[in-house]
C-alpha positions as CSV (number, residue, x, y, z in Angstrom):
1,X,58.0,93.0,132.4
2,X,58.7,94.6,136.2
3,X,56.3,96.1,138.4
4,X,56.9,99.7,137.8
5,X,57.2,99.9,141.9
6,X,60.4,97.6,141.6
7,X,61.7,99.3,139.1
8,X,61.2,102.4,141.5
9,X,62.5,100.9,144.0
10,X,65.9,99.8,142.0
11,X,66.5,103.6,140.7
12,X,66.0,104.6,144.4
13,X,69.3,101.9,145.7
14,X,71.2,102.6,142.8
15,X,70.4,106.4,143.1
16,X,71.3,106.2,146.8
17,X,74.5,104.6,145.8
18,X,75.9,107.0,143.4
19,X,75.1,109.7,145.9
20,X,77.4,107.7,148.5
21,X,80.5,107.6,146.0
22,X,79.5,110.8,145.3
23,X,79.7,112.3,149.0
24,X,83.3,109.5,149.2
25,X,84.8,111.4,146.1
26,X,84.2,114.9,147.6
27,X,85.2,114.3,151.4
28,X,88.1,112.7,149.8
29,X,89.5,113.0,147.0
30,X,92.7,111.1,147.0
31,X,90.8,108.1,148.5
32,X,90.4,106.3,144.8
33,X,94.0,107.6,143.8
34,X,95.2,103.9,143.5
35,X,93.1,103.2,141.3
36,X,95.1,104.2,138.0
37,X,98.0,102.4,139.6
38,X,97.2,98.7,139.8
39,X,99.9,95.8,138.9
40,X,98.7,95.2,135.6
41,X,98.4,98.6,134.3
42,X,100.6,99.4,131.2
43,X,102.1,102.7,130.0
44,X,103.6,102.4,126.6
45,X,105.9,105.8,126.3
46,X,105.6,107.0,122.4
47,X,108.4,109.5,121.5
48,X,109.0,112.2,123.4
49,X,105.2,113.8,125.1
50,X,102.9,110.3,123.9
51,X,102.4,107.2,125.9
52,X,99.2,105.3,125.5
53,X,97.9,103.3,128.8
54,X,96.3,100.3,128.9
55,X,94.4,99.9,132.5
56,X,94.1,96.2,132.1
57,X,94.5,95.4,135.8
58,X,91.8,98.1,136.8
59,X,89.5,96.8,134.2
60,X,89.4,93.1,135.6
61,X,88.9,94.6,139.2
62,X,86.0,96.7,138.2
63,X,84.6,93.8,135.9
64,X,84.8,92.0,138.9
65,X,82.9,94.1,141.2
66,X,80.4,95.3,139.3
67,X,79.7,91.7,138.8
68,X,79.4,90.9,142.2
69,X,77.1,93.8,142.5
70,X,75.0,93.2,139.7
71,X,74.3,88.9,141.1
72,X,73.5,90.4,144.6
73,X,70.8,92.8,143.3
74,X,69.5,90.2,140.8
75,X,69.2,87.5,143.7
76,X,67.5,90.4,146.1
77,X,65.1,91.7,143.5
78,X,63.9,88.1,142.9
């Protein structure tokens, strides 16, 4: 079980993190616009208004970083 002063600590970097990307989205909007749009990303038109989109290519980028995120904060907490 963790120290409930770790587990402070972790909501405080993660809390300060989301209010980062928080502050990025607002001052800019368009800056994640590419994200959607990756190589890799499907759109499968169906008739005439339906398509279904498979963001494959954006999925494997974000598995990737959240990854990379998630091993640095288990190495620094240990």
């Amino acid at each position: 079980m963790m120290d409930p002063r770790a587990i402070g600590g972790l909501l405080l970097i993660l809390g300060g993190l989301a209010l980062i990307a928080g502050l990025f989205l607002l001052l800019y909007p368009r800056g994640l616009a590419w994200l959607g749009r990756l190589p890799g990303d499907f759109q499968i038109p169906i008739g005439q208004r339906g398509r279904v989109y498979i963001p494959l290519g954006t999925s494997l980028l974000l598995s990737l970083l959240l990854s990379l995120l998630f091993t640095l904060l288990a190495r620094l907490l240990r």
